[in-house]
ZAMAR-573742 format. One record per residue: residue number from 1; residue in three letters; x, y, z of N, C-alpha, C in turn. Coordinates in pm, 1 decimal, decimal comma. Example, Ala and Ser with C-alpha at 12.3 -4.5 7.8 and 13.67 -1.06 7.14 Angstrom:
+-----+---------+----------+----------+----------+----------+----------+----------+----------+----------+----------+
! num ! residuo !      nc1 !      nc2 !      nc3 !     cac1 !     cac2 !     cac3 !      cc1 !      cc2 !      cc3 !
+-----+---------+----------+----------+----------+----------+----------+----------+----------+----------+----------+
!   1 !     Ala !   1319,0 !   -569,0 !    780,0 !   1230,0 !   -450,0 !    780,0 !   1320,0 !   -330,0 !    780,0 !
!   2 !     Ser !   1285,0 !   -225,0 !    708,0 !   1367,0 !   -106,0 !    714,0 !   1290,0 !      3,0 !    787,0 !
+-----+---------+----------+----------+----------+----------+----------+----------+----------+----------+----------+
***
This chain:
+-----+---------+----------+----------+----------+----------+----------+----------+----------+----------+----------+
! num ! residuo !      nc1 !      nc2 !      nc3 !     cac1 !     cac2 !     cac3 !      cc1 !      cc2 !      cc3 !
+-----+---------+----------+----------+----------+----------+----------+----------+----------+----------+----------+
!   1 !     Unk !   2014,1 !   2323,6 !   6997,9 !   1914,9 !   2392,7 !   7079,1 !   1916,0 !   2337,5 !   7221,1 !
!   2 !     Unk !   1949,0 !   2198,1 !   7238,5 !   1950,9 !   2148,5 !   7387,3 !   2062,4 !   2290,3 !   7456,8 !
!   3 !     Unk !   2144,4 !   2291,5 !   7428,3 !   2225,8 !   2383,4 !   7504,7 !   2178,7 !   2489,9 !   7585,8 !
!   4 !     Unk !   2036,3 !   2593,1 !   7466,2 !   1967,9 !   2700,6 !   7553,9 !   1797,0 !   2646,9 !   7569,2 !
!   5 !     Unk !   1816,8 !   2502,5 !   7631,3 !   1655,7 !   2459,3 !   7603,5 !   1608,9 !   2518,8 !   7736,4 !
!   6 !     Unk !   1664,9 !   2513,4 !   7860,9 !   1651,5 !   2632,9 !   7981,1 !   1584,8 !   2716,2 !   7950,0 !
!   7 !     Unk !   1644,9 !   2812,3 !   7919,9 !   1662,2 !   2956,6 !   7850,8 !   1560,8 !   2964,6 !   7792,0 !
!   8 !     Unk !   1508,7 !   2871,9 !   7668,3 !   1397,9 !   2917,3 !   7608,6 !   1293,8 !   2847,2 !   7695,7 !
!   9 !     Unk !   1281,4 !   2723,4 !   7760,4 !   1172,5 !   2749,6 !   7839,4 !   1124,5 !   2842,8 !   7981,0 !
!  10 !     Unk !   1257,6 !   2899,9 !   8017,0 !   1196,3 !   2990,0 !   8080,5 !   1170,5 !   3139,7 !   8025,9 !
!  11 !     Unk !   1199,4 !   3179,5 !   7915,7 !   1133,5 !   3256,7 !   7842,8 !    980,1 !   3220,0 !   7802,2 !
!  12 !     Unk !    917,2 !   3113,4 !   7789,0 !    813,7 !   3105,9 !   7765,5 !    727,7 !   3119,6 !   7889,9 !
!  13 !     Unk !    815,2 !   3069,6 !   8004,3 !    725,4 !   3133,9 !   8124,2 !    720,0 !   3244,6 !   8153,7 !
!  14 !     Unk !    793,6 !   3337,7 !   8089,6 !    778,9 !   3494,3 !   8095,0 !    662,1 !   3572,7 !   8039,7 !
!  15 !     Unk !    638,7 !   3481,9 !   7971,1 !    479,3 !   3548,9 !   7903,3 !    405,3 !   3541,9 !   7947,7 !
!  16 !     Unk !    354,7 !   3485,7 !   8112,8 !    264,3 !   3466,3 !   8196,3 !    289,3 !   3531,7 !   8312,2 !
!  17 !     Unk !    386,8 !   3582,0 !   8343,1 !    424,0 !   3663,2 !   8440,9 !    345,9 !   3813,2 !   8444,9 !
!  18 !     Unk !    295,9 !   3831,7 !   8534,3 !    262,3 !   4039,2 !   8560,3 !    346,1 !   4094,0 !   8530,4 !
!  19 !     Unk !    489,2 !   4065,2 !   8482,5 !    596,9 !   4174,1 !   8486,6 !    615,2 !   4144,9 !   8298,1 !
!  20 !     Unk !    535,5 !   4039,3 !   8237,2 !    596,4 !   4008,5 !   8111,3 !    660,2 !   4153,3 !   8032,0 !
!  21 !     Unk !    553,6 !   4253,7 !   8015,2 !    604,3 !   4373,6 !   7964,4 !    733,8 !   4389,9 !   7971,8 !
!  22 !     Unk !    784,2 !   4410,5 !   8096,0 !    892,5 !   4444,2 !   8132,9 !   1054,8 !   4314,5 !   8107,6 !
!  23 !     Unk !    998,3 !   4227,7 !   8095,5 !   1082,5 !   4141,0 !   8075,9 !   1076,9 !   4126,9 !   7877,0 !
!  24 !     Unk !   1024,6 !   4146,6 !   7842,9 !   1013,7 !   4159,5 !   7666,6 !   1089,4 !   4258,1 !   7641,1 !
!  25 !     Unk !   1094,2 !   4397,8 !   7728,2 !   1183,9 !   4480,1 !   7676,4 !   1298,7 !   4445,1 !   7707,2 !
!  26 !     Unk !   1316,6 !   4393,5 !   7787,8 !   1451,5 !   4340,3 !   7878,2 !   1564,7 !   4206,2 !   7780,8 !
!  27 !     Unk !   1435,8 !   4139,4 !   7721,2 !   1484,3 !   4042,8 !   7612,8 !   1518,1 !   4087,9 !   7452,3 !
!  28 !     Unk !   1408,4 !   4189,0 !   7443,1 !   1450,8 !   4230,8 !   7339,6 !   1575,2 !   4317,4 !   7328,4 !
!  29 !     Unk !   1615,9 !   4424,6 !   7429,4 !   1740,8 !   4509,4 !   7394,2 !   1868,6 !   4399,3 !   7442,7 !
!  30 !     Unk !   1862,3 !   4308,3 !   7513,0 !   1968,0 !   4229,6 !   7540,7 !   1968,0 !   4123,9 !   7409,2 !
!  31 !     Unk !   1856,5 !   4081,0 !   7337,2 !   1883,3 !   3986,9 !   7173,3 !   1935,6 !   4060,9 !   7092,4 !
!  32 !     Unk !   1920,7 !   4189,7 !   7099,3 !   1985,7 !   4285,0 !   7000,2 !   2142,2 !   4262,6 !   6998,4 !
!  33 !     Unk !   2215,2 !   4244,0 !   7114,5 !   2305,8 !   4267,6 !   7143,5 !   2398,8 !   4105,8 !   7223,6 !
!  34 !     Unk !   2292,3 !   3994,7 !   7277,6 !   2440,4 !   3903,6 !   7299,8 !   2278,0 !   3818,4 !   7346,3 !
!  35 !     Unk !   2208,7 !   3825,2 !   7361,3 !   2072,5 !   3719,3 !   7409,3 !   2061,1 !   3655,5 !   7290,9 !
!  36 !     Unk !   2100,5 !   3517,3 !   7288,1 !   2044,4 !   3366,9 !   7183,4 !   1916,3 !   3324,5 !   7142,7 !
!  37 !     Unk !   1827,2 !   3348,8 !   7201,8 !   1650,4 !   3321,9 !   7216,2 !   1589,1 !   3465,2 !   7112,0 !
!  38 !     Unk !   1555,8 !   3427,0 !   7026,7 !   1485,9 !   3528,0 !   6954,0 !   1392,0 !   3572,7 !   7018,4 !
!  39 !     Unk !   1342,7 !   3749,2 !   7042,3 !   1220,8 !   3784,5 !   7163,7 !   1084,8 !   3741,2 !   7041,2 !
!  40 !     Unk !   1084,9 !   3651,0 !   6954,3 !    982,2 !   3638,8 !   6880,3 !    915,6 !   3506,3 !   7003,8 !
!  41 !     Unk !   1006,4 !   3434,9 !   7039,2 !    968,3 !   3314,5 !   7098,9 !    877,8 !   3394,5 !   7256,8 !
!  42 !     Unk !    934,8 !   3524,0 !   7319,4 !    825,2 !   3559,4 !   7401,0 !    702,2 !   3685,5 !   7384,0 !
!  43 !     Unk !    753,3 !   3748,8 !   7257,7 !    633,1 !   3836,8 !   7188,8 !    521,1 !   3736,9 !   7084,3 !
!  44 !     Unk !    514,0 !   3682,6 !   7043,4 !    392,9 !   3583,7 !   6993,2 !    304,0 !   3503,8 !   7055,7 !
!  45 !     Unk !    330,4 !   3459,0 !   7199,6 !    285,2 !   3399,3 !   7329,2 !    202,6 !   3532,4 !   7374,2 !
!  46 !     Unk !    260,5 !   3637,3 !   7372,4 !    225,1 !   3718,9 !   7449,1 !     87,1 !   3776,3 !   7394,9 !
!  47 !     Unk !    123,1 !   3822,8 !   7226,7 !     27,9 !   3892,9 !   7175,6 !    -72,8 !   3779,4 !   7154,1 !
!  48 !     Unk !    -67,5 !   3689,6 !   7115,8 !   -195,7 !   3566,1 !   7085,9 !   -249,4 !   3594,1 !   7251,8 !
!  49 !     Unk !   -232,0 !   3573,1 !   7354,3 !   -252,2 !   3579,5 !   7456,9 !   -359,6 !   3692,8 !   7506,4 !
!  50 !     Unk !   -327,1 !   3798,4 !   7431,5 !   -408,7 !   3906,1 !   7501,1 !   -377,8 !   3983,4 !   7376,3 !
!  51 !     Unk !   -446,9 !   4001,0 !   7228,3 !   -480,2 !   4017,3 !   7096,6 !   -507,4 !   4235,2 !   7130,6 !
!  52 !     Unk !   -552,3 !   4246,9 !   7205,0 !   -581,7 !   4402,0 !   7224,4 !   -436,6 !   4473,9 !   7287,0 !
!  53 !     Unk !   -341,6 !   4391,3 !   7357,7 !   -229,8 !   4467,1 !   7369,2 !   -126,7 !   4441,3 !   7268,7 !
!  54 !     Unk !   -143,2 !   4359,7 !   7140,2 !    -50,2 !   4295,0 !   7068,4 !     47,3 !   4421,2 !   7023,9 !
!  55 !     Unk !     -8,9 !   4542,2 !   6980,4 !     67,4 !   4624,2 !   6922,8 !    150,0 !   4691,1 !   6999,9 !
!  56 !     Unk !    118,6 !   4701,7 !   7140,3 !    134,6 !   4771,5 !   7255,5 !    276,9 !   4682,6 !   7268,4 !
!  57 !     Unk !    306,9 !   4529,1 !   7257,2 !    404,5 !   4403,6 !   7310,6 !    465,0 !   4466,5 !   7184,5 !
!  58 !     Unk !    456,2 !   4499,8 !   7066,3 !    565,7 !   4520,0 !   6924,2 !    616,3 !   4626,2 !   6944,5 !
!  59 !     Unk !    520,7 !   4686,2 !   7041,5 !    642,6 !   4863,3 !   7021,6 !    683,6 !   4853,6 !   7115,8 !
!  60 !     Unk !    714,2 !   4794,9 !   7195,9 !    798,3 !   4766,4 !   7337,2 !    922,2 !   4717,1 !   7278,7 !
!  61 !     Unk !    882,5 !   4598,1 !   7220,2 !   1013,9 !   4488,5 !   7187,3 !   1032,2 !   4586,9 !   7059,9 !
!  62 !     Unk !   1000,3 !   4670,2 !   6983,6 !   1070,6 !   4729,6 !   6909,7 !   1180,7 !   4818,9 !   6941,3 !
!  63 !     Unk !   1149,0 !   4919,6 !   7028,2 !   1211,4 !   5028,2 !   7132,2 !   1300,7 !   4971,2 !   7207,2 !
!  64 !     Unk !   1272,5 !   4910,6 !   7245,8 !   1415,2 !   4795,6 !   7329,4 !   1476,7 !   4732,7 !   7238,2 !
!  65 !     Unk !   1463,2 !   4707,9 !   7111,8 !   1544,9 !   4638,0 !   7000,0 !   1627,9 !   4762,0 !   6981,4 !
!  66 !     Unk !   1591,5 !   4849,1 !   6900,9 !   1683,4 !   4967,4 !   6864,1 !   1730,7 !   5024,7 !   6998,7 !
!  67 !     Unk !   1676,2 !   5042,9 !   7086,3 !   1807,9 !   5079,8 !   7215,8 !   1904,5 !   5005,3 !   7244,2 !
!  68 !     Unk !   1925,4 !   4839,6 !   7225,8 !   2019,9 !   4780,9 !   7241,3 !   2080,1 !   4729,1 !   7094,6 !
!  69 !     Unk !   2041,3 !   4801,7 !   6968,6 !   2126,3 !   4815,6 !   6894,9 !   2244,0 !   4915,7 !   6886,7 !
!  70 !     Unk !   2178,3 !   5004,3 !   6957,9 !   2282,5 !   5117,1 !   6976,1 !   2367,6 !   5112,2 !   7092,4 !
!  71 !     Unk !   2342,9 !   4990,3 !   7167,9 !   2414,0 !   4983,9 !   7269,3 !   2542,0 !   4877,0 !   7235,7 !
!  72 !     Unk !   2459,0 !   4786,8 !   7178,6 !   2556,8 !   4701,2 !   7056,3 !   2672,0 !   4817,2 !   6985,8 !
!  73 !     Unk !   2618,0 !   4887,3 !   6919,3 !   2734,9 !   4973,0 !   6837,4 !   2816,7 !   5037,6 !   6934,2 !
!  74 !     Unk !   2787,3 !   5085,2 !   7049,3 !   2910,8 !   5164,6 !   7117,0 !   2961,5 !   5040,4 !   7209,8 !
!  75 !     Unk !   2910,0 !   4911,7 !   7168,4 !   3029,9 !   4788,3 !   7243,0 !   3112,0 !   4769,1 !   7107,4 !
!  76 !     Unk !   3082,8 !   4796,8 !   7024,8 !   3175,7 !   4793,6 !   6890,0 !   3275,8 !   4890,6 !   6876,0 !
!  77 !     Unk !   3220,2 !   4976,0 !   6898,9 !   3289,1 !   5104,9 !   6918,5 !   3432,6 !   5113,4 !   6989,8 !
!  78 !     Unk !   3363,8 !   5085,8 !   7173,9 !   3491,9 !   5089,5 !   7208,5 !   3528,6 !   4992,4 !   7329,0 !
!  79 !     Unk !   3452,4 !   4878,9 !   7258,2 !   3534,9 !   4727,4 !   7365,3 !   3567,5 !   4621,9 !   7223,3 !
!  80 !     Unk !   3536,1 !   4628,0 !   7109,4 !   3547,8 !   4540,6 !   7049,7 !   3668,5 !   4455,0 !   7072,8 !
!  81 !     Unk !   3775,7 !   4520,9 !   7055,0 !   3893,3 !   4450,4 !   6994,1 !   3973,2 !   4395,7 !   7190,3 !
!  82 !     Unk !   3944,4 !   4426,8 !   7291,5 !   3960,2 !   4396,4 !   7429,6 !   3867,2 !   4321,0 !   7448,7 !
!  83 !     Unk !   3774,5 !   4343,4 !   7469,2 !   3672,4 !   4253,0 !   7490,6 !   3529,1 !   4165,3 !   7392,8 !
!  84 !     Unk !   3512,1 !   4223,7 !   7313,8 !   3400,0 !   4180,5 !   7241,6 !   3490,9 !   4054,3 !   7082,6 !
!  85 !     Unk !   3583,2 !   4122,8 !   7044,5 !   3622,8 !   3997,1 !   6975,4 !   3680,9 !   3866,4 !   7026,6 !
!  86 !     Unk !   3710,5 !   3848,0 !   7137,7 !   3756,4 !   3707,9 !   7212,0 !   3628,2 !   3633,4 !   7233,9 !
!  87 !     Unk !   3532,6 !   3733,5 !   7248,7 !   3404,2 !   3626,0 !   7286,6 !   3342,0 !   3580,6 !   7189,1 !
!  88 !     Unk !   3326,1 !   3670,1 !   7066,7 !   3339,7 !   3647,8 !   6900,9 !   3400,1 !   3456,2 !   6855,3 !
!  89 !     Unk !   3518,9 !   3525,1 !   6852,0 !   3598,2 !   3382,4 !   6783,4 !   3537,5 !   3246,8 !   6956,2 !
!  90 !     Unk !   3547,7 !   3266,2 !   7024,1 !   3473,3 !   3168,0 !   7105,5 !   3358,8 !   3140,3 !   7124,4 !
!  91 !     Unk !   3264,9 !   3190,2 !   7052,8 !   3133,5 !   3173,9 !   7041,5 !   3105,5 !   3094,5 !   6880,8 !
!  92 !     Unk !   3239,1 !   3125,2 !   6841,9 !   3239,3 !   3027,9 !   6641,3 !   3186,2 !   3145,2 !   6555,7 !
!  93 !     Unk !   3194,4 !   3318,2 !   6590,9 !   3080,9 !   3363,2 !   6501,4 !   3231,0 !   3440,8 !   6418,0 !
!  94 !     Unk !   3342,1 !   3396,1 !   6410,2 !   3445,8 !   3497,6 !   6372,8 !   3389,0 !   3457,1 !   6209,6 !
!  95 !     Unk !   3385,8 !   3359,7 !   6144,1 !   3304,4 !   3374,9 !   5996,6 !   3229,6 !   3436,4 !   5947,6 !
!  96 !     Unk !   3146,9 !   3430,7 !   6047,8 !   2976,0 !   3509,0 !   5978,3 !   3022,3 !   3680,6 !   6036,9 !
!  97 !     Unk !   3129,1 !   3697,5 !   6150,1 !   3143,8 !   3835,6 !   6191,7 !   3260,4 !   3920,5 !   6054,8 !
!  98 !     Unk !   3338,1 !   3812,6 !   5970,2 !   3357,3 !   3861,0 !   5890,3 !   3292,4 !   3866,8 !   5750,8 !
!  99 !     Unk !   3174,3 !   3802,1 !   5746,7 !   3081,7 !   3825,2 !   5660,9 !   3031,5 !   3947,4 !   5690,2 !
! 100 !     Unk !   3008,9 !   3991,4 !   5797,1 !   2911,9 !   4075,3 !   5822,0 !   2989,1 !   4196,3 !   5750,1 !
! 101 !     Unk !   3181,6 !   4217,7 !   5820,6 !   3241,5 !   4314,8 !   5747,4 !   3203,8 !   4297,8 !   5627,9 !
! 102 !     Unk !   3258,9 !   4216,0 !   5545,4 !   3261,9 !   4251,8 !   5425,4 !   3171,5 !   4268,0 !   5350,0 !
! 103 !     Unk !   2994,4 !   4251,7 !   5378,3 !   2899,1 !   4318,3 !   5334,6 !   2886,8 !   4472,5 !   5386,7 !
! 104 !     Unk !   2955,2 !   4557,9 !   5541,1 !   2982,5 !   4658,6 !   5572,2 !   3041,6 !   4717,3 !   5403,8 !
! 105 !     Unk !   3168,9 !   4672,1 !   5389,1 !   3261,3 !   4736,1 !   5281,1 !   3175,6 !   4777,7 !   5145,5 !
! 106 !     Unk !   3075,2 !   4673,2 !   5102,4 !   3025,0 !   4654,4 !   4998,5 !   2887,8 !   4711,6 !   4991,6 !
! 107 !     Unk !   2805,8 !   4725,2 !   5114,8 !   2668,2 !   4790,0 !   5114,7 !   2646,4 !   4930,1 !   5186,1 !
! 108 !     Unk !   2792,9 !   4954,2 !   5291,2 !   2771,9 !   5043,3 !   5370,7 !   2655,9 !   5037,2 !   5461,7 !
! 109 !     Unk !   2561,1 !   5133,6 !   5531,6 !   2513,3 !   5117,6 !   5647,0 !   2411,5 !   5075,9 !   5564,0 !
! 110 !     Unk !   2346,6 !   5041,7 !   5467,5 !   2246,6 !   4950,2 !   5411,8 !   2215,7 !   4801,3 !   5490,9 !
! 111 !     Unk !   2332,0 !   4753,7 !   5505,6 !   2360,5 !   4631,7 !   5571,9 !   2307,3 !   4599,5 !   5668,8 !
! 112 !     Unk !   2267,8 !   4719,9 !   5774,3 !   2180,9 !   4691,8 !   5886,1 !   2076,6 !   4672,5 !   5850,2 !
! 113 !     Unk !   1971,6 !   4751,6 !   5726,6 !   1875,9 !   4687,9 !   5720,2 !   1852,4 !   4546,6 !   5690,5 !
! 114 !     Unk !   1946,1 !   4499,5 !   5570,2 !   1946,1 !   4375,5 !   5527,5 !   1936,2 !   4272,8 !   5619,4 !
! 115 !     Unk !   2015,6 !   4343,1 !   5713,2 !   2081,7 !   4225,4 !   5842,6 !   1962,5 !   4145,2 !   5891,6 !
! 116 !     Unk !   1856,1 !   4179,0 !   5878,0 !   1705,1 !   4174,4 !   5951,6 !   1625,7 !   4031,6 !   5903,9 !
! 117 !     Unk !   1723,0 !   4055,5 !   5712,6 !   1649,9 !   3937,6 !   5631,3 !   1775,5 !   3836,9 !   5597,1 !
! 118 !     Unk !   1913,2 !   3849,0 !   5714,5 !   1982,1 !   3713,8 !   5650,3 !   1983,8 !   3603,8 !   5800,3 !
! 119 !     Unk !   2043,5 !   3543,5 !   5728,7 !   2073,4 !   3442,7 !   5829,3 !   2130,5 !   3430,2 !   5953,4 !
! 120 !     Unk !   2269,6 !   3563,1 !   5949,2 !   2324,2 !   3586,5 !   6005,3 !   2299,7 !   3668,2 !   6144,9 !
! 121 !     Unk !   2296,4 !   3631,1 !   6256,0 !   2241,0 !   3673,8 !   6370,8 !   2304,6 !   3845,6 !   6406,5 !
! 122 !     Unk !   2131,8 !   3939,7 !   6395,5 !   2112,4 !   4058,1 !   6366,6 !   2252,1 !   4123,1 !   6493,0 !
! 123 !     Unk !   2264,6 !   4082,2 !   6563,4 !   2355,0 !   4139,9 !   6672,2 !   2529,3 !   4116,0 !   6649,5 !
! 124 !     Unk !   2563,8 !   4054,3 !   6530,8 !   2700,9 !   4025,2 !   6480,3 !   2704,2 !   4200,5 !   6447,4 !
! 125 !     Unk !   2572,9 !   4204,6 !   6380,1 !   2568,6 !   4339,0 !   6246,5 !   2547,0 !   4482,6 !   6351,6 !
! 126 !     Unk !   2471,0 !   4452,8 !   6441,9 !   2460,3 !   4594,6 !   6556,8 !   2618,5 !   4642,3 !   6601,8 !
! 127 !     Unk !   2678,8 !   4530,1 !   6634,8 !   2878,9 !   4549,3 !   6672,8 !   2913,8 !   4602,2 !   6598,5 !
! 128 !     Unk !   2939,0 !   4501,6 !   6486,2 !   3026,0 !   4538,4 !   6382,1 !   3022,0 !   4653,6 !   6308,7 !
! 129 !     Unk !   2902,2 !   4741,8 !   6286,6 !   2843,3 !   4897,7 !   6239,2 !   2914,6 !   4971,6 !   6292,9 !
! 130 !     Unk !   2994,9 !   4940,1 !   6443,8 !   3134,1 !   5077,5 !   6513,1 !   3204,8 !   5043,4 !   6385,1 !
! 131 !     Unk !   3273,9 !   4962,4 !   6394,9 !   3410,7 !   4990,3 !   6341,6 !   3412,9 !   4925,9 !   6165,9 !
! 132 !     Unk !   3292,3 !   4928,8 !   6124,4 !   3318,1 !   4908,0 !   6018,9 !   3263,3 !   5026,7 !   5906,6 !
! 133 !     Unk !   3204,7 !   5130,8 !   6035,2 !   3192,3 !   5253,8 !   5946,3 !   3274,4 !   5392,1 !   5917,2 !
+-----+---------+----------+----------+----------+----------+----------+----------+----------+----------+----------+
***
């Protein structure tokens, strides 16, 4: 965690910002897709914070989750194998990115839901849904 301890503390200063809204969606469709900091670390600050917009902060970071899942899938689609698998095997995720296939093979698009409850970081599984369907 020292590596993105930055990162997550200035995400926590994002939850105090006038613009937080806008930066939650901003975190959430970019975690979907290549952001390390779970947007839980700046949607729970946020909603404890101000309890009457809490639902208002979940459907933001929800809507920006599924827009940059789908933005995830058409980088799967059609940069994977040029660009998105070099950063793959250099990031260490070429294991868990072939886990992810081979639950593709075995669950079909089920897998995305699952993806939600494993271990395996939800944005291996947003890519990999191009070309493993």
């Amino acid at each position: 965690m020292k590596l993105f301890q930055r990162m997550y503390d200035s995400t926590l200063r994002w939850t105090k910002h006038r613009h937080a809204p806008r930066y939650l969606a901003a975190m959430s469709f970019a975690e979907s897709v290549f952001f390390p900091i779970p947007v839980d670390v700046m949607l729970a600050p946020m909603a404890l914070g101000t309890p009457s917009k809490a639902w208002r902060f979940a459907m933001i970071a929800t809507i920006a989750s599924v827009l940059g899942g789908i933005a995830g899938y058409f980088l799967g689609e059609y940069a994977y194998s040029g660009f998105i698998h070099p950063l793959v095997v250099e990031a260490g995720y070429e294991a868990k990115m072939q886990h992810a296939i081979d639950w593709f093979k075995e669950y079909g698009v089920w897998v995305v839901f699952l993806a939600g409850f494993s271990p395996i970081p939800y944005k291996v599984f947003t890519i990999s849904a191009a070309f493993c369907s």
